[in-house]
N, C-alpha and C positions, 0 to 999 in steps of 0.2 A: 403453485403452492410450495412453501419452504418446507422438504423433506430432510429429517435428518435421524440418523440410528438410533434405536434402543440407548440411552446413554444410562449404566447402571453407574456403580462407584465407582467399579476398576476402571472401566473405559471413560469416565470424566478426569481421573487420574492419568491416564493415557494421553487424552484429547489436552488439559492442562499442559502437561509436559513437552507434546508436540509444538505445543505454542509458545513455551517458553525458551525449546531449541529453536523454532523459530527464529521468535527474539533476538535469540543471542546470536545464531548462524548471519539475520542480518544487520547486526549490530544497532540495535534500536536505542542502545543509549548514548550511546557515541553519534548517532545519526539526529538526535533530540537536541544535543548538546551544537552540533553544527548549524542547525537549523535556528535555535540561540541567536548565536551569534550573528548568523545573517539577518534572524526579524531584528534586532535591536538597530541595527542599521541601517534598515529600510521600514523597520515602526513608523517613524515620523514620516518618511514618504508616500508610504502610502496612508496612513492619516491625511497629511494634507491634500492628495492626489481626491481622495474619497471626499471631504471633507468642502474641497475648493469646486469641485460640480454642483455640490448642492448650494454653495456660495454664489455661484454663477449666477445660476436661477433662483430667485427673490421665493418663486412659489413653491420651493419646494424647502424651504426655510422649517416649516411642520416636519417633515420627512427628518432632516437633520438632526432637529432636535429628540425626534423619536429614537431614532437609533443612537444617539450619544447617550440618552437617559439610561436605554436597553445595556448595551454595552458599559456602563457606571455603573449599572444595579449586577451585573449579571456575569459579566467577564471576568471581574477580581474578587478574591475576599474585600469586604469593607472595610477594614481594617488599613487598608493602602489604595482604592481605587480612585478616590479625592485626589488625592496628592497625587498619581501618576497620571492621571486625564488631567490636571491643573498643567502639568509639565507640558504634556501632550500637546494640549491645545495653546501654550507658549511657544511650543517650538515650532509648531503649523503656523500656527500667525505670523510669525516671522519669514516664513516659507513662501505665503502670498506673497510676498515685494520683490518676490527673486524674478530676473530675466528669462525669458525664453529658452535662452539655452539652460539654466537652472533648474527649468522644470521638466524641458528633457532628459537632464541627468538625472532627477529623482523619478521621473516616468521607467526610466532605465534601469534602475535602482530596485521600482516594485517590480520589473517584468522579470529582473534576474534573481528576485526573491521567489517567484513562482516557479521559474526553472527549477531552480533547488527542490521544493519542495514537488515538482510532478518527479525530477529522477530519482527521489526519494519515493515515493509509491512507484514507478515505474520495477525501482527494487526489488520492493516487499512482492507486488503481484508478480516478478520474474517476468518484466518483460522485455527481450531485448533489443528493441529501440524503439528513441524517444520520436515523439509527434517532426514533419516536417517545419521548418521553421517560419512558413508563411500561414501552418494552422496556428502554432504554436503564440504567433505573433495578434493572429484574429481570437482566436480562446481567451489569451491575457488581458487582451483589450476590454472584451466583453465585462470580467471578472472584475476589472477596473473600475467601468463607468455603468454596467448595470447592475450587477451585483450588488453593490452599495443604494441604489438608487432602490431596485425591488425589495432588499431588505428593508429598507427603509417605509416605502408604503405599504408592506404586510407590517410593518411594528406601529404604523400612524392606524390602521384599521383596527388592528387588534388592541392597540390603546383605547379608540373612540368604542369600543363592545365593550371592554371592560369597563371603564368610566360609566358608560350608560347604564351597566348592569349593576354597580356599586349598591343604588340606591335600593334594587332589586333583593339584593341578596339577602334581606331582612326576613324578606317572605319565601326567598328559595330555601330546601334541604339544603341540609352542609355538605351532601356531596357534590350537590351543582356547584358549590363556594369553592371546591375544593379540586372540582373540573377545572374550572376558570384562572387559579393559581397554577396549571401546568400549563399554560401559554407558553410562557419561555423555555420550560425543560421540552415544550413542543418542535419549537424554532431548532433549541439547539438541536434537537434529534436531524428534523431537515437539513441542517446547514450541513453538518456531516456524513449524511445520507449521498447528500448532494454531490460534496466534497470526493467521497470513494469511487462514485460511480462515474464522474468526469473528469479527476484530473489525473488519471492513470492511463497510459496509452492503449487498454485494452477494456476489452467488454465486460465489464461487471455484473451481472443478473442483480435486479434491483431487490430479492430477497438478502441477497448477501450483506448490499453497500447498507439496507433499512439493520439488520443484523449489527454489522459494526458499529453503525451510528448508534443504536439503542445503546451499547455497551461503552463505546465512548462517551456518551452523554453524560450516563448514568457517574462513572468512573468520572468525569468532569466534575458532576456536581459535590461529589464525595471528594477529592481532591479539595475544590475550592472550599471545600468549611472544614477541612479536615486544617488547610494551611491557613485558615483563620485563625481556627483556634490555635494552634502554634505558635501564630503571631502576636497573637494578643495573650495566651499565657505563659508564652516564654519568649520574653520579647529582647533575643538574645543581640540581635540585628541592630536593633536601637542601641543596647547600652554601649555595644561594639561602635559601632559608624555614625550613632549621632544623629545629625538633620541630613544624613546625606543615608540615611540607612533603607531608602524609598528606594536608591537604584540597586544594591543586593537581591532584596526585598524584588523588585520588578523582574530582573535575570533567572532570580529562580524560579517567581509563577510561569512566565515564559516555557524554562526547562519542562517544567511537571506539564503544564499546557501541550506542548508538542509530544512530549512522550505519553500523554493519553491517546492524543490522537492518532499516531504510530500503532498504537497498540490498539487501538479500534481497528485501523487500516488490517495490521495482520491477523485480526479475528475474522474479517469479510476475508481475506483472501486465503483464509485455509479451510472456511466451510466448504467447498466443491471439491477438495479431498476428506475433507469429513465424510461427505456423502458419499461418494467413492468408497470408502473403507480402509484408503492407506494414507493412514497418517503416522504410521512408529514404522517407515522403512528405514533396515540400517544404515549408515552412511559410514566408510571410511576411504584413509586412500586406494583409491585404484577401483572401487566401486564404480565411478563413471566411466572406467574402462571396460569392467563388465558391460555394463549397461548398453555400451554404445556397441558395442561387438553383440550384444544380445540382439537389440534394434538391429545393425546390419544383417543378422543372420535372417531375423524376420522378412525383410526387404528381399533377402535373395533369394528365400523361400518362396517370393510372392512371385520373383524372377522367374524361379524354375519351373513354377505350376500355370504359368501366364495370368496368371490376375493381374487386376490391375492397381496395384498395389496395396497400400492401409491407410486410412487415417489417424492422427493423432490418438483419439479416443482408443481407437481399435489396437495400436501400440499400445499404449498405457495399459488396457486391461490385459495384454499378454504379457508385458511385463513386470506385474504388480507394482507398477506406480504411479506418481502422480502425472495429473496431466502438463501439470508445470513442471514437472521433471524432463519429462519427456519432451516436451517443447523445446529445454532448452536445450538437451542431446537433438534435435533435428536443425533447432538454427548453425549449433557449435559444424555439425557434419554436413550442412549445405553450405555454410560459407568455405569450408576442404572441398567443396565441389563433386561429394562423392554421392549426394543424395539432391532431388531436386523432386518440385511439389507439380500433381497437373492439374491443381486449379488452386484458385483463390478463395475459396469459402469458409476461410476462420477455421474451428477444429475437422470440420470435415472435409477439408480438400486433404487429395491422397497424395503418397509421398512414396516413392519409387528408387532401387537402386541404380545410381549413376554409374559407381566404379564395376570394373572387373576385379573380380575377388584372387583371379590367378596373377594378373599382373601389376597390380598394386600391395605396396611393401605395406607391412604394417606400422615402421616404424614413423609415419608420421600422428599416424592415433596413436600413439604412446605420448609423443610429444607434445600432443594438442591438449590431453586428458591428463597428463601430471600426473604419473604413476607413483608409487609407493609399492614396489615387489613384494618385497618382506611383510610389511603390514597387509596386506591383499591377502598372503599367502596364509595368515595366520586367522583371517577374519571373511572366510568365506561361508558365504550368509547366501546366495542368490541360489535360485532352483533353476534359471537358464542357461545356464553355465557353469561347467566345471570349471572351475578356477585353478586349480593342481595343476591341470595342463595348461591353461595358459601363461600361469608364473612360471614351469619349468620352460618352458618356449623361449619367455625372455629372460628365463636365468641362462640359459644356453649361449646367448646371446644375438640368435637369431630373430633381431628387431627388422632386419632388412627383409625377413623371409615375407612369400604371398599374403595377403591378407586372409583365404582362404583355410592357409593353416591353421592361423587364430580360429575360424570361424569353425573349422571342424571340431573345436572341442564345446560347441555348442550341442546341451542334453536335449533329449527330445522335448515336444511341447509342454509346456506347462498346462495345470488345468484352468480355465476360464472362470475368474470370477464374474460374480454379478454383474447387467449391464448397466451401465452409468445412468444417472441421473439429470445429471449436467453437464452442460456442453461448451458452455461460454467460460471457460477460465482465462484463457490469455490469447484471444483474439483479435491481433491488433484493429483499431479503430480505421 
């Protein structure tokens, strides 16, 4: 069941604002706008790719036409979606007649549009790396030829209900009438549901992806009547560009389109620090220096006392933070070879120190972690660490000295918050 805090005003103002440095930490508009420009280039290919399977097969002619009615009613404000499926489906037609290798190259075309868009959520959930390329290759394929095709006979079924219930709803309450018209705002919920929790290289808990999908949906449907009406009461587009003012007009629903869905994406991947409780940790330069010197001391502690080491989870709550935080200080400090996992169980495999803390310099974790002295020195915000001594350390300019030094200006333990809730945040697949 989806737990999540007390949210009063201050803490929805909190939680808002985490999600809007989100946003911007990972460039969600700038990422919306790249994204652009690659569907416009592979629009038509995978229109025709989706489009030429159901073409193939005569019976599944219903299906097709199901999903093109759907997608015309539903994808664009009214205002322009005639005129850009009329394009649509000129330029796929022209598309059938191409050769072999033509349709390899548009095959090629949709698979490297879906690239884009998994390292783009692979981003937002901080995962760091992407699917193998012989899954990556089976995933795309699926998404190609059945995706389109099950869409398709969930919208022929749900057409043939509604149709038959038409004549019904004389006699049904209006709120059955009014069940029956969220079909679509139903789909789209799924489609995006769907979308968070498989095209991200990591484990998604299906509360979270159903979460972002409500809220992308929702922000979908406001979106497309919000730029309706825009279009049709200031129809600045047209007096501007004419007969040709369809492809502006198309570039920007696109834009707004993926930037909803971006921003679904980063509502599902910060509910599991919502739950948590840290979502306003400070960030500045040399913070991940802390951090990462905080996490080693941890590890050596576990050295010295013989445990056997921590997991993810059990890091993050000593270090009040996220678990995606922390994930990514263990990937950054196993690939330096100084930490290493003894098993493979997603957040609960344990993670153990590799290096000696005497005879390894510190000055390659300086260098890995992009320090900022001065700023560190001014913005010491962390309970695990004194930070005064380790900036005077490397104001000294003893970056070569043991790592150990560093490590001795770690404060004793911190207190224990609460045990987490959730456990699947960025476990790769």
């Amino acid at each position: 069941m989806l737990k999540l805090p007390r949210i009063d005003w201050n803490t929805a103002r909190q939680v808002m604002r985490f999600a809007l440095l989100r946003a911007q930490e990972d460039r969600i508009p700038q990422v919306a706008g790249s994204l652009t420009f690659t569907s416009v280039l592979s629009t038509v290919p995978l229109f025709a790719v989706a489009f030429a399977l159901f073409t193939a097969f005569p019976i599944f002619n219903a299906f097709r036409d199901a999903l093109q009615g759907f997608l015309l009613e539903h994808l664009m404000p009214e205002s322009v979606n005639s005129q850009i499926f009329r394009y649509l489906n000129q330029f796929a037609s022209k598309a059938k007649g191409m050769t072999a290798f033509g349709l390899v190259g548009l095959l090629l075309t949709s698979i490297a549009t879906l690239m884009t868009i998994e390292s783009a959520f692979n981003v937002i959930w901080r995962v760091p790396r992407a699917r193998p390329l012989p899954q990556r290759v089976l995933v795309y394929w699926g998404l190609l030829t059945l995706g389109p095709l099950l869409f398709g006979v969930s919208l022929t079924i749900s057409s043939y209900i509604f149709s038959q219930s038409i004549s019904l709803v004389s006699t049904l309450p209006a709120s059955m009438a009014g069940v029956l018209s969220l079909i679509p705002l139903v789909l789209t919920i799924l489609a995006f549901t769907l979308l968070y929790m498989y095209m991200p290289n990591c484990k998604v808990d299906w509360h979270d992806a159903l979460a972002g999908g409500v809220a992308a949906a929702l922000a979908f449907e406001l979106a497309k009547r919000g730029f309706g009406l825009y279009i049709r009461h200031f129809p600045t587009y047209t007096a501007v560009y004419g007969t040709f003012a369809a492809l502006p007009i198309f570039l920007l629903w696109i834009y707004l389109s993926w930037l909803v869905t971006l921003l679904g994406a980063t509502v599902a991947s910060i509910l599991p620090s919502l739950r948590q409780g840290h979502f306003q940790y400070p960030r500045f330069p040399g913070s991940d220096l802390l951090d990462g010197l905080a996490l080693l001391h941890l590890l050596n502690r576990d050295r010295e006392r013989g445990a056997p080491g921590s997991t993810q989870i059990e890091l993050a709550r000593q270090l009040h933070t996220s678990l995606e935080h922390t994930g990514v200080l263990l990937t950054r400090l196993e690939r330096m070879q100084w930490i290493g996992r003894l098993s493979t169980e997603g957040p609960r495999e344990r993670w153990v120190l590799l290096a000696n803390p005497d005879r390894t310099p510190l000055a390659p974790l300086v260098g890995q972690l992009a320090l900022d002295v001065d700023e560190m020195s001014r913005q010491l915000t962390r309970h695990a660490l004194d930070g005064e001594r380790v900036a005077a350390l490397l104001r000294e300019g003893q970056w070569n000295a043991p790592l150990s030094h560093a490590l001795s200006a770690v404060a004793p333990e911190a207190a224990q918050p609460a045990p987490l809730e959730s456990t699947d945040e960025i476990a790769p697949r």
